[in-house]
N, C-alpha and C positions, 0 to 999 in steps of 0.2 A: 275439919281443917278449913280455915277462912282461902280465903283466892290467894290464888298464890302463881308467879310471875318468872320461872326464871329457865335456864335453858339444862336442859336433859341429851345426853345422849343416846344414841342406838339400844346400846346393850341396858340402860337406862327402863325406856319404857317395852323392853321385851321384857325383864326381871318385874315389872309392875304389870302387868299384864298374869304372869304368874304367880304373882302371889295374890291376884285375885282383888287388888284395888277398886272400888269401882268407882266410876264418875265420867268425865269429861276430858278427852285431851288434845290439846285443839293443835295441829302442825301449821304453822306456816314459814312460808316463802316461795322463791321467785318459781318460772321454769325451769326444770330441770337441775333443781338442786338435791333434788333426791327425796320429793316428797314417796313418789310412787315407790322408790325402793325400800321405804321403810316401811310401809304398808307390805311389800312382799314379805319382807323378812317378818311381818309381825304375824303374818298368816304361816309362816313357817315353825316359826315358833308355838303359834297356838296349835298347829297339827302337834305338834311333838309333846305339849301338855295337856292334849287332850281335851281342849278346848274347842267351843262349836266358834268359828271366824264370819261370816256374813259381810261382804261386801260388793263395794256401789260405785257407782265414776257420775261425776256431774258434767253434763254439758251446755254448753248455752242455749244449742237447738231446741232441750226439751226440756226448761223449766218452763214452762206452759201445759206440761202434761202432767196433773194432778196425782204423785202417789207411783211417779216413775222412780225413784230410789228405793221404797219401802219394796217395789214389783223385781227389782234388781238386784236385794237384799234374799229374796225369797229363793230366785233362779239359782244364787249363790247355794242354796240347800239342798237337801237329799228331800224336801220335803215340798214339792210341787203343786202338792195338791189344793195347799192353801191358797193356789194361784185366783182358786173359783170364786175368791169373795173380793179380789181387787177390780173387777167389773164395778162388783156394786157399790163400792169404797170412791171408784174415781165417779162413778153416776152424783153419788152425794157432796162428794168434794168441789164436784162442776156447782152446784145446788150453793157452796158456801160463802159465804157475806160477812161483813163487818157487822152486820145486822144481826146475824143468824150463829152465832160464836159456840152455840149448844151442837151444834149437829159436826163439827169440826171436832170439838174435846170427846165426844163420844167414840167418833172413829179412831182419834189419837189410842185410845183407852184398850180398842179392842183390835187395833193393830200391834200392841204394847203387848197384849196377850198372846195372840198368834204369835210375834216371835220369842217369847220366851217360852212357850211353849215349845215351838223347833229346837230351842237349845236341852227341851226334857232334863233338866236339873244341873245342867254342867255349868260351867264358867261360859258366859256371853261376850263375844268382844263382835260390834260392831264398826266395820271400819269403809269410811265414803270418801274418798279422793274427792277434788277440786268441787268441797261441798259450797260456794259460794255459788255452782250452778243447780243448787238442788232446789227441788219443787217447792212452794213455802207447803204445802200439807203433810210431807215428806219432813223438812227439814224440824216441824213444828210437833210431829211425831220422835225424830229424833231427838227432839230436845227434852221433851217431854221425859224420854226412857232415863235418857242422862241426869235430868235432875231427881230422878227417882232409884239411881243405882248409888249412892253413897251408902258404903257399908256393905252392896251386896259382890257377887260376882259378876257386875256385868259393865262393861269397858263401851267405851263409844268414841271411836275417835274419826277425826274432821280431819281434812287439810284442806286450805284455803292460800291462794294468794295472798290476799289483803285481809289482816285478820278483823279491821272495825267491822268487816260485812257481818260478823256474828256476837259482834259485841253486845249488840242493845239484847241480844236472846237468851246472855248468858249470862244476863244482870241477877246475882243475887246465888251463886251454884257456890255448892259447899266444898265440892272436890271438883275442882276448874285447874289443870295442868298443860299451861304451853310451852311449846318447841317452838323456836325460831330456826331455821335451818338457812344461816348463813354458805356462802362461797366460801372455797381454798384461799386461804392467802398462800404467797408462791412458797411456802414450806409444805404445805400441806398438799398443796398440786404432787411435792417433790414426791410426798411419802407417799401418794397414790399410782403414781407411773412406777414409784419403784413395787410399789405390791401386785401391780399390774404387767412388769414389766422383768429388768434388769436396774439395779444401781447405777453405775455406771452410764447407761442413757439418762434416767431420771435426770441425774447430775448434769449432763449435759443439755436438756432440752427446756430445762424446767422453767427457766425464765421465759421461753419462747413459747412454750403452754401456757403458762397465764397469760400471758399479753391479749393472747387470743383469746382463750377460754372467761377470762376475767372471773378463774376458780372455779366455775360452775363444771361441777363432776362428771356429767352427762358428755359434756363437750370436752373434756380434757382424756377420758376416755376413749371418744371419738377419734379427736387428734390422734391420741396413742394407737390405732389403729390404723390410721392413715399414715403414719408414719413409718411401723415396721413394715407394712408391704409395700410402703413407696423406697424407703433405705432404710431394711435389715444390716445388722452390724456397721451403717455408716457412722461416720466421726460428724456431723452438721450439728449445727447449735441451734436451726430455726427447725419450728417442727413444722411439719407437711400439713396442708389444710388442703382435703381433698374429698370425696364422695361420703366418705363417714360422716363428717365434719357437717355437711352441706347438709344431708338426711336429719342429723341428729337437731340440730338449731333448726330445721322445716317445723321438725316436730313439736318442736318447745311451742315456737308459736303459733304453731294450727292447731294447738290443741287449749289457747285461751285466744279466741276470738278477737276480744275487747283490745290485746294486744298488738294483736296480729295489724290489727287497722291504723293503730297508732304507727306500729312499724314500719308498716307499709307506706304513711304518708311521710315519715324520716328518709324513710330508703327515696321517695322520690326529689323529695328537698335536698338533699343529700349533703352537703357542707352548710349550707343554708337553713336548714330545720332547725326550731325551736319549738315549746310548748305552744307558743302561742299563736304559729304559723299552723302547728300541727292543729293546732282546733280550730283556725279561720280555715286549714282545708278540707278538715273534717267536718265542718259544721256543728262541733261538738263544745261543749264547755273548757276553756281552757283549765280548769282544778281537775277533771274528768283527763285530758291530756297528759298533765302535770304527773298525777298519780301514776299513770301507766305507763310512763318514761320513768319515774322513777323505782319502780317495781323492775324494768328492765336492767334498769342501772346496777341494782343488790343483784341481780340474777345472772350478772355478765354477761349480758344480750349484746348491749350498750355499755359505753362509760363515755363520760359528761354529752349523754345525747348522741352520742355517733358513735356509728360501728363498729368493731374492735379491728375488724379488717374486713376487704374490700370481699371479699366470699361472701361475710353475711349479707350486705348489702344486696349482692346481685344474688342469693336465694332468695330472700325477702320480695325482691322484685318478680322474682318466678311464680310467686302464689298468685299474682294478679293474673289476669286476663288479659290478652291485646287490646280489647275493647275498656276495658276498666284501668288499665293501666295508661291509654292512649289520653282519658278521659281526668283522670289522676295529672298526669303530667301537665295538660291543658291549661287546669287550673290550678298549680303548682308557680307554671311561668307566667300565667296573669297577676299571680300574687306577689310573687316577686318584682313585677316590671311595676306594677303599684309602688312595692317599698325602691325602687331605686335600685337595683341588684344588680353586680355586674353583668354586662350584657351576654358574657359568654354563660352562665349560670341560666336564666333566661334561655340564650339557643338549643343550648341543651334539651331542655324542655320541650322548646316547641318541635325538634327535631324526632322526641321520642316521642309526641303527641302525632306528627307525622300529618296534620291539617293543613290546606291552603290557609295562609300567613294572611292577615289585611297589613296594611300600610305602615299600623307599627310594628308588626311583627317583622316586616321587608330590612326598616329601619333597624333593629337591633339584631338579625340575624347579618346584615352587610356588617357591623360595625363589630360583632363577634367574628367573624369570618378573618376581618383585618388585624383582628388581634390577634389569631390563632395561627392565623400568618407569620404574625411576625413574631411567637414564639417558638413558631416548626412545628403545629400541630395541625398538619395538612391535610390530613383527612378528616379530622372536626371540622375544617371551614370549607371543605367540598362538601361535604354533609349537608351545612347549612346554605350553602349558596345552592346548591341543588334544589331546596325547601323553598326559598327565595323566589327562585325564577319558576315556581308553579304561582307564585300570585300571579292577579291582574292589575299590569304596568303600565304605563307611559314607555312607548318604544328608546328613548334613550335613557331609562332607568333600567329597563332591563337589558338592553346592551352593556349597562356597566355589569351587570350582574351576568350576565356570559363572559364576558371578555374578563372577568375575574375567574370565573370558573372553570375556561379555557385556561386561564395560566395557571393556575393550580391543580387543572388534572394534569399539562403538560409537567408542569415540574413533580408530580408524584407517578408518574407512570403514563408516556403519551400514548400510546395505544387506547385509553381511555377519552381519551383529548378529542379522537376527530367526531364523535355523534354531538357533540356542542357545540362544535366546530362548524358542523352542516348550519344549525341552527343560528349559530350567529353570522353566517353567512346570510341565511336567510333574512334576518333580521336587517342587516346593513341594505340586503339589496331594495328593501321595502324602503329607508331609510332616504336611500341615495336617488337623487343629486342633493339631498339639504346637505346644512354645515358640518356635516362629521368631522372632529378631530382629524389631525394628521395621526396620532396618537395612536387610532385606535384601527387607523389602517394601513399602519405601518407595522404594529401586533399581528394584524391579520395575517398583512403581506409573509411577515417570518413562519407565522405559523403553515399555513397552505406550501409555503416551501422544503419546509423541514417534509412535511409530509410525501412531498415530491406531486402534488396536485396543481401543476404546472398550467394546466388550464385556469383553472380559479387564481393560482397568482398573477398570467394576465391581466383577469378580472378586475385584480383588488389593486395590482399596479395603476388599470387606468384611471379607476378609481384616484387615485392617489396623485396621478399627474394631473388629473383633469380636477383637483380640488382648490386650487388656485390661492391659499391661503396658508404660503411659505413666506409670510414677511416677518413672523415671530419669532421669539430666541427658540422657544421651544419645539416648535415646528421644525424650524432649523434645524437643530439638535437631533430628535428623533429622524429627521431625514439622512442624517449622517451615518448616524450608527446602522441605519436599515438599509440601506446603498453598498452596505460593507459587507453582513448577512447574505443581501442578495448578492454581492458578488461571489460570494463562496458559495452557495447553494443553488441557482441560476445566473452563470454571470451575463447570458445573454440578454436577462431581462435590461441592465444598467443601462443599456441606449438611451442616450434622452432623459436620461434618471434625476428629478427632479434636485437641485443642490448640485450637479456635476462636476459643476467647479473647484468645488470648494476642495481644499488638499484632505489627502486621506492622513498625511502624517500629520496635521496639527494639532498640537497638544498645548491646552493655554491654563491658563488658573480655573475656567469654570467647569471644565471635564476633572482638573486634578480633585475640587471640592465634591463632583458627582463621584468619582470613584469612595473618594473618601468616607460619603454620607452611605451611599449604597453599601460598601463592604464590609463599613465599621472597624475596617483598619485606620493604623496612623502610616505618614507616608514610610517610618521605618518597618513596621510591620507588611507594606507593598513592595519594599525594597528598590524601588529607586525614586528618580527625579519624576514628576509627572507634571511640569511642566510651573508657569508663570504666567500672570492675568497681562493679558495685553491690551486691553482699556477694560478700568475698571470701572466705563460708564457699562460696561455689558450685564453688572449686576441687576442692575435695576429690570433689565426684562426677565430675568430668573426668578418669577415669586416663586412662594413657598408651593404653590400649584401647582405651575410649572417646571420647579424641579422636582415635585411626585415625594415630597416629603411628607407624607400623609402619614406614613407608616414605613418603617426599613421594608419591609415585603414589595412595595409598590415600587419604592428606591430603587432596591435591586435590579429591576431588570435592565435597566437605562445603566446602571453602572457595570454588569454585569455583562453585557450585551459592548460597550465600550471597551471596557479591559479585555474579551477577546479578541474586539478588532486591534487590540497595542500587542496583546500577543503573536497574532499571526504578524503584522508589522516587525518587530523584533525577532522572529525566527528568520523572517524573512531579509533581514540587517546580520544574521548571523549570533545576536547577541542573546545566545540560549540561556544562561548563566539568570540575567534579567527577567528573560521571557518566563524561565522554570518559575523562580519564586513569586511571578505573580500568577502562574498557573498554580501556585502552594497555595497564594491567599486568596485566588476564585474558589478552591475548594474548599477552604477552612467559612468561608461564607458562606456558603452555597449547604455548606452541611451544620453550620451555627442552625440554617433557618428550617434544618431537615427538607432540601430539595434535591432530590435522586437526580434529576435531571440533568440540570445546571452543575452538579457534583462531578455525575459521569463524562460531561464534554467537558472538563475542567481535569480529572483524569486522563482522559484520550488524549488532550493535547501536552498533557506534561507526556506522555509517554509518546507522542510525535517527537518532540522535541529532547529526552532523553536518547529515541534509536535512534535520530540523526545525527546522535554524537558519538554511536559505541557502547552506549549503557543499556546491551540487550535485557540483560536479567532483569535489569527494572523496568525496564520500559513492557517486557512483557508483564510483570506483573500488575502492573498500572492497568493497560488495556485490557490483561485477562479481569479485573476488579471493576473497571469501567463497564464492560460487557456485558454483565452477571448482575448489574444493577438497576437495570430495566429489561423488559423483555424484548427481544429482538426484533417484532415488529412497531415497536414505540418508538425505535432507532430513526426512523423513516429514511431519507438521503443520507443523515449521518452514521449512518453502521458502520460506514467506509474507512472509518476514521478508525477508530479501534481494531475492524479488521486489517487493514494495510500494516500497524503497527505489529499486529503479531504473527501477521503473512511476512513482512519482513527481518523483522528479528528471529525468528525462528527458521527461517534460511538463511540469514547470516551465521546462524550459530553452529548450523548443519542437522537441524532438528527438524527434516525433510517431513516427515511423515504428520507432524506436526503441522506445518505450515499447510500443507494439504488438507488436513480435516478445518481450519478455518476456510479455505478458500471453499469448501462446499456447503459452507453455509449460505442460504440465501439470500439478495440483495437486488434492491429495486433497481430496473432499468432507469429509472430516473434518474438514480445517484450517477450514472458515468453522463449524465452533463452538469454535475457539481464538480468543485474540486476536489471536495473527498474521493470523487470518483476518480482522478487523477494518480492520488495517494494507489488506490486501489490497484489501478492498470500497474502503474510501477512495482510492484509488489508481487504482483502476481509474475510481471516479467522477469522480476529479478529469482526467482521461485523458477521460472520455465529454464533461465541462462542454469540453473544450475542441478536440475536434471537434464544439462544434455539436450533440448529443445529451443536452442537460438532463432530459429523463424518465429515460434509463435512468441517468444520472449520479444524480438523484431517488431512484428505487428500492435504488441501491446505497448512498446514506446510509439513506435510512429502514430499510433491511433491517438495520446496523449498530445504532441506535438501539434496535431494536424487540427484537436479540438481546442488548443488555445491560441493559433493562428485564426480561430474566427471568434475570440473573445476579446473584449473592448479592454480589457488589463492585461498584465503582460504578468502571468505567475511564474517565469522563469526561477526566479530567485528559491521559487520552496518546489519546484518541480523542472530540472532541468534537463528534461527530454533528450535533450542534443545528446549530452553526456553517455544518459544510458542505447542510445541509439548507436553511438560508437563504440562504446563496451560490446554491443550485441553483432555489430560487423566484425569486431578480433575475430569472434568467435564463430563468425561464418566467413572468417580468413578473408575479409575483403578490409587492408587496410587503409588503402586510399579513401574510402570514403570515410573510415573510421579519421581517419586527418581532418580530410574538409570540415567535420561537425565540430571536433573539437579546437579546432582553430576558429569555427563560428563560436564556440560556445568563450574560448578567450578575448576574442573582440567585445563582447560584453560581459565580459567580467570585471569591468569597473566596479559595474553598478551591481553585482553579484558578493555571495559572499566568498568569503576565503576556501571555504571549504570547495565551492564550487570550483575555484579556479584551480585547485589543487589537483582535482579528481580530472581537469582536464588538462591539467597538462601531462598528468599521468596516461591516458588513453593516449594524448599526442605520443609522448616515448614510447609508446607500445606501439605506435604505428610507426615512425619515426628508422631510418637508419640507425643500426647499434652504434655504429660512433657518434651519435649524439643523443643517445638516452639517457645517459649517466649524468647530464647535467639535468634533460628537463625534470629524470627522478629527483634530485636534489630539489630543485624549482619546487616539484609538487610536495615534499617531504617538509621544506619551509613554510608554505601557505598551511597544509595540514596541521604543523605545530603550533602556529600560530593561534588558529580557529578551536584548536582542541579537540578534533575528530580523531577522535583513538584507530576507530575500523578502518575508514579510509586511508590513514597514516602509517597502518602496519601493512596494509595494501601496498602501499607503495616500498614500503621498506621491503616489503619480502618479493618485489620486483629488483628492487636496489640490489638487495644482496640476491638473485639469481644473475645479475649482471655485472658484479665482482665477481664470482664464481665463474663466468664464461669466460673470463680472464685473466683465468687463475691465480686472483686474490683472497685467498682462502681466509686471512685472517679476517678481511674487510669483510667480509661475505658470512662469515659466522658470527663477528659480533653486531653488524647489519640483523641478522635472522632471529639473534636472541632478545634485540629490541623487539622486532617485529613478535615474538612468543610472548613476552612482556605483556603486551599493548593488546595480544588476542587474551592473555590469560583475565587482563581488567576487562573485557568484553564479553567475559562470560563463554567464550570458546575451552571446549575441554582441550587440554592437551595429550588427552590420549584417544582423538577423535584421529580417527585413521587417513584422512581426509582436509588434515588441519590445515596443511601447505595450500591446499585445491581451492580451499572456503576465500582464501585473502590473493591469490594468483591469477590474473585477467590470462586469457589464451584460449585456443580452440579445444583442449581436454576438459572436460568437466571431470566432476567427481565421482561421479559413475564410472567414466571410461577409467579412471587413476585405477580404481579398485579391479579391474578387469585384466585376468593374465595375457600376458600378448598369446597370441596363436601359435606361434614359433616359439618352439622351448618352452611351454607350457608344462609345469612339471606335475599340473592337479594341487598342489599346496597351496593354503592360503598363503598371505603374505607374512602372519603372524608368526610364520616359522623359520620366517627370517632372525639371524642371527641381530639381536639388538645393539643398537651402536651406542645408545646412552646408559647404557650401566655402568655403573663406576666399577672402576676395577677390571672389565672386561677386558678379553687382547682384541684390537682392534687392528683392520689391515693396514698398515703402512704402503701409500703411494709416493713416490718420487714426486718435485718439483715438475718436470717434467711430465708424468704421467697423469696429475690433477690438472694440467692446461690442457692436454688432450684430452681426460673425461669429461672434463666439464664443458668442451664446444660442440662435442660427441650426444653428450646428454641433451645439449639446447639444440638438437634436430641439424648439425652441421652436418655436408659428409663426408667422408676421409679427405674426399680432395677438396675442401672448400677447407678441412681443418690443417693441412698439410701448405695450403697458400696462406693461411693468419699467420700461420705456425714458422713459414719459411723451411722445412722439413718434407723430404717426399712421402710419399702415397705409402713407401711401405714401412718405414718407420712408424707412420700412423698406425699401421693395422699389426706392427710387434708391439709398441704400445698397448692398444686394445687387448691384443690375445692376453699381456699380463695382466693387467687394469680389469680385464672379465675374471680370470682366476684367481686374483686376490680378494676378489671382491665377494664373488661366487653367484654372478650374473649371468643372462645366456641370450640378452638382447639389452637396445640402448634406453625402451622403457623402465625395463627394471634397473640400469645402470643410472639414470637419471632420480630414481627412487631413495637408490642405495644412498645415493649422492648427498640425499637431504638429510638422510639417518646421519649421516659423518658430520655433514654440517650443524645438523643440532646435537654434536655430543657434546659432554661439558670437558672432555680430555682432550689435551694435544697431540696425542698419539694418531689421532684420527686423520692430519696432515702428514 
């Protein structure tokens, strides 16, 4: 039979193998397409016909050892002994020459005999895996036997990768049989998972097996085993690529070297890799390259040069060494900064090489860092700027390279922030008195603040005033927005604070274009007006430098840092609605550019300004997600801020127990001289009025009050002390002072918001003679509606309607109360909190004492066992006209004869009133008469009057 060229299956050359053909049959293809498995089965096959099988594995290590497959051939037999003459076989073979071609054909001759001998008469099948690494004295012997077995019984079969490597040897063979052992196409993947598997999965995963596997059996295999133990009986369409997966592709290619190298130098080029890259890293021939990416390609290693997925990749990467891999990468990113490569491809590199950078390497790790930035890939550019700042600098190069590094470990996680921190402190102080930016110490300033390192903000203040070069737009600029920070986070430092003058409320065309640029909102997406250029010669000092347009990353903070100070402005105007949606579009930026930081204070403050208006549920959730978003000590000064938000929303709501595990979380003494610390005090006192602790609730307002009587701004508007300082004297039953505060806090309620003036003129009625509370309740009930403060509002309603009820306007008084149930039910107040009256009621009982049977007539019941007044359908007690004006002055702490002088009625009419008004009711004191009181009031039947 002349050569012959075409493709055989499995069962193919096991049936030729048995009937004893002899010659030559050469396997090829890639890794792991199954050359080895058909080698097993051919050994299994020849056990079962009786056949002697003889086999060998080539490897790269040791074709230099003359007559290592023939020695491997032999171990394969029962017949060992023949071991004794491959001493003297490789002694000759070391001996042999291009010169000397006699002493090689002899050995061939009588190696040819030895093993047909081993096989003593039977059918021969010699079979050598990845014979491309076999020895040439070895392989020159095997060819040998092969061109000599036409006709007989004796089989010889090869497999190789690349079949030219045995071409030129098998010029002129009379019975020459190849196999090509292509990949699954994705049917053939399917019919394999199903014989391996279930139907049904097959069906389901099979596209998602080839993708990855690129058909190669070995790995579709794999997958299929990574997949049922990762999700047995699951319903997913992608398969699992996991430790099988990873093992199995190791193997493929540590078990052809030549591969492995090439791989190896793709995996590190990794989107950037080409033939031609891959032999300028390799130092090898690119057709040497070429070949062995394309060998990868048929074998589903690869498809068109890249991965198939990111696993193979980073196994590929695991075969190096740190040291060879650091070395790989090295010059990987040298070759790429040669072709022009993007510079983030390049960082990469030099990051995984992990060497001090020279001067270009400084160069495109800053310039990769600022892109990485500014697609929110924040920890690739701390990466690299960390890489950066181990070169050797010029001290204000490398200050850019801190002070970028600072703001990107602060905006990824500040607890990271402060050892760079130290460091660029260092650096400025070595720096200073030269020209430093205002810029970059005005960054400082916020930063050493946030952290509550109050000393060092000194420091970098005097810095800052003593740097005398505020006559530019940008200087300018940056002094504003940083005057505003420090007011909130130190406002003692603003003494003297350079720019003083200047209004904090003005808002003109080139802050509206800084918001704009930095947010990458339009102004409908910021949701309102941000103001008008009022000379628009002010352009001209705004270069492209100076407004930090370098990159949105660098933008950001200038506009970011700006639209807080418009927020706290606008809470502080009352104009929540505003302030909310640009606390939407700080966060939708802030998380465009993945900055945790900037996200979270942009959270905190929408959920400030949600619980100032009633909308607990959210606001807690806001601040509970704020919280969670960095770690608690990253918070520095500002922890305050999300703590107060859910210290007091969760006392509003009556969710005591709650509000308590926030308050014992830890927080810097620092912060209670910020105003978050402010936030905090009030919160916590509002927290103390309502377990029943009005002193220390007391001390935590006045302590508020007293610290912004020695600060240079007047935070009344977002913290009005006065207020709650009066709420907390009801409640230690001193009303005259409770008056004096809130008649202070009305003399400036011009310049306050609505809400404020509401809440005090509420505290005024409550301190106030009862013939004149009913108006200023109305007063406080119309500023409330106005403002939109739902919690406040039902406050005051459900004071309204206890003072309808004290004179015996029953109707006014319950539909006053089911307002006020309303306004608690949008507030996220449960209404079947037992306590619900207590939670929105200013007075000296807290909600403890509510829940607490009086001493007298204590019957041991709970309350629960009381008969319910709001079931429909219920019989309900019937009170006289009469008898509801005397429970209900009875209930508000009047006493017989204080109710008998409103009433015009004597002492003992009063108390035959009571004696029925107690048995209809089935009370046995005036607290639980005052209780009952409110069950009637909130039934939804008329029977109840």
């Amino acid at each position: 039979m002349g050569l012959t060229d075409y493709q055989l299956g499995l069962r193919d050359v096991l049936d030729m193998a048995v009937r004893g053909n002899g010659g030559l049959l050469q396997v090829t293809g890639g890794p792991g397409v199954g050359k080895t498995s058909l080698l097993g089965s051919l050994k299994e096959q020849a056990a079962e016909s009786g056949a002697v099988c003889l086999m060998a594995s080539g490897f790269a290590d040791d074709t230099a050892i003359p007559f290592n497959i023939v020695e491997q051939l032999i171990w394969s037999s029962a017949f060992t002994g023949e071991l004794d003459v491959v001493a003297r076989w490789r002694t000759a073979g070391e001996r042999y020459s291009e010169a000397e071609p006699g002493i090689l054909r002899s050995l061939v001759r009588e190696i040819s005999d030895v093993l047909h001998r081993i096989a003593g008469g039977k059918q021969l099948i010699i079979a050598v895996d990845d014979a491309e690494h076999a020895d040439y004295p070895s392989l020159m012997c095997l060819l040998h036997i092969a061109r000599r077995a036409s006709g007989t019984r004796t089989l010889v079969v090869m497999t190789c990768g690349q079949s030219h490597q045995l071409s030129a040897g098998t010029h002129g063979f009379h019975e020459l049989y190849k196999i090509k052992i292509d990949t699954l196409p994705e049917s053939g993947v399917g019919h394999l998972l199903e014989r391996h598997g279930d139907a049904d999965l097959a069906d389901r995963i099979r596209a998602s097996c080839h993708a990855v596997s690129g058909g190669n059996p070995r790995l579709v295999k794999a997958l299929l085993r990574d997949h049922l133990q990762a999700a047995a009986g699951g319903s997913e369409t992608d398969v699992t690529v996991g430790a099988e997966f990873q093992e199995t592709y190791r193997g493929c290619l540590l078990s052809h070297p030549a591969l492995l190298q090439v791989a190896q130098a793709l995996a590190a080029l990794d989107r950037y890799g080409s033939p031609w890259r891959v032999a300028s890293l390799l130092a090898c021939g690119r057709e040497r390259a070429t070949r062995a990416i394309t060998v990868m390609n048929s074998a589903g290693l690869l498809e068109d040069e890249r991965f198939r997925h990111p696993a193979a990749r980073f196994i590929t990467l695991e075969t190096l060494s740190a040291e060879d891999r650091a070395r790989l990468s090295a010059k990987a990113a040298e070759l790429l900064y040669a072709d022009g490569a993007d510079p983030i491809a390049v960082a990469e590199l030099l990051v995984t090489a992990d060497r001090t950078p020279d001067q270009k390497g400084v160069t495109v790790l800053w310039h990769a860092a600022q892109k990485n930035l500014d697609h929110g890939r924040t920890e690739e550019a701390i990466a690299g700027l960390r890489l950066a700042a181990r070169a050797d600098l010029g001290r204000r190069e490398h200050m850019d390279i801190l002070m970028a590094l600072v703001g990107a470990l602060w905006s990824s996680n500040p607890a990271t922030a402060e050892p760079e921190l130290d460091r660029l402190m260092a650096a400025i102080r070595e720096e200073f008195p030269a020209d430093i930016p205002e810029q970059y110490l005005c960054f400082l300033l916020f930063m050493v603040l946030w952290f509550g390192r109050f000393s060092d903000g000194e420091e970098a203040f005097k810095w800052l005033s003593g740097g005398g070069g505020t006559d530019n737009a940008s200087s300018m600029a940056a002094l504003r927005v940083t005057r505003q920070w420090a007011a909130f986070l130190k406002p003692t430092l603003i003494h003297d604070f350079p720019d003083q003058a200047s209004s904090d409320g003005e808002v003109d065309g080139l802050w509206a274009a800084n918001l704009e640029h930095g947010l990458q909102l339009s102004a409908d997406e910021l949701g309102m007006e941000i103001g008008h250029f009022q000379d628009p010669r002010q352009v001209a000092d705004f270069s492209p430098d100076t407004m930090h347009l370098l990159s949105p990353s660098n933008h950001f903070w200038f506009a970011y840092a700006y639209a807080c100070r418009m927020v706290w402005a606008l809470a502080a105007r009352g104009e929540a609605e505003t302030a909310d949606r640009l606390c939407g579009a700080l966060f939708t930026a802030a998380d465009n550019l993945n900055m945790k930081t900037p996200g979270a204070v942009a959270l905190s403050m929408r959920a400030y300004i949600r619980c100032r208006h009633g909308d607990f549920t959210s606001a807690i959730d806001l601040a509970g997600t704020a919280l969670k978003s960095i770690p608690p000590r990253g918070w520095g000064v500002a922890i305050g801020l999300p703590l107060s938000v859910l210290v007091a929303a969760h006392t509003a709501i009556g969710r005591l127990d709650e509000a308590q595990r926030y308050l014992h979380y830890w927080v810097p003494k620092e912060m209670f001289d910020s105003v978050v610390g402010l936030e905090y005090l009030r919160a916590r006192g509002q927290y103390c009025l309502a377990t029943n602790r009005p002193y220390a609730a007391l001390n935590d307002f006045m302590v508020s009050g007293m610290l912004m009587d020695q600060w240079p701004v007047d935070f009344g508007a977002l913290a009005p002390w006065r207020i709650d300082v009066a709420e907390a004297y009801l409640h230690v039953q001193e009303p005259a002072e409770a008056k004096r505060l809130a008649l202070e806090e009305l003399e400036l309620s011009p310049d306050r918001p609505l809400s404020t003036r509401g809440r005090a003129l509420r505290v005024l009625a409550m301190a106030e003679d009862p013939d004149k509370r009913r108006l200023l309740l109305y007063q406080s009930a119309k500023c409330l509606r106005e403002h939109g403060d739902r919690f406040e509002l039902a406050r005051t309603l459900a004071e309204l309607s206890q003072d309808f009820l004290s004179t015996g306007e029953t109707q006014q008084a319950r539909a006053t109360w089911h307002e006020a149930q309303k306004l608690m039910d949008e507030c996220g107040i449960s209404a079947q909190h037992e306590s619900r009256r207590d939670l929105v009621v200013d007075g000296a009982e807290s909600p403890a004492d509510a829940r607490l049977p009086e001493a007298a007539g204590d019957t041991g019941e709970p309350e629960e066992s009381e008969p319910a007044a709001s079931a429909e359908g219920a019989e309900q007690p019937v009170l006289s006209e009469a008898e509801w004006r005397v429970a209900t002055l009875a209930a508000s702490g009047m006493s017989n004869r204080q109710i008998a002088k409103s009433l015009y009625i004597t002492v003992s009419t009063v108390e035959q009133h009571l004696t029925r008004i107690y048995r209809k009711l089935s009370v046995g004191n005036r607290q639980e008469l005052s209780r009952r009181l409110w069950q009637l009031i909130g039934a939804t039947g008329s029977s109840s009057c």
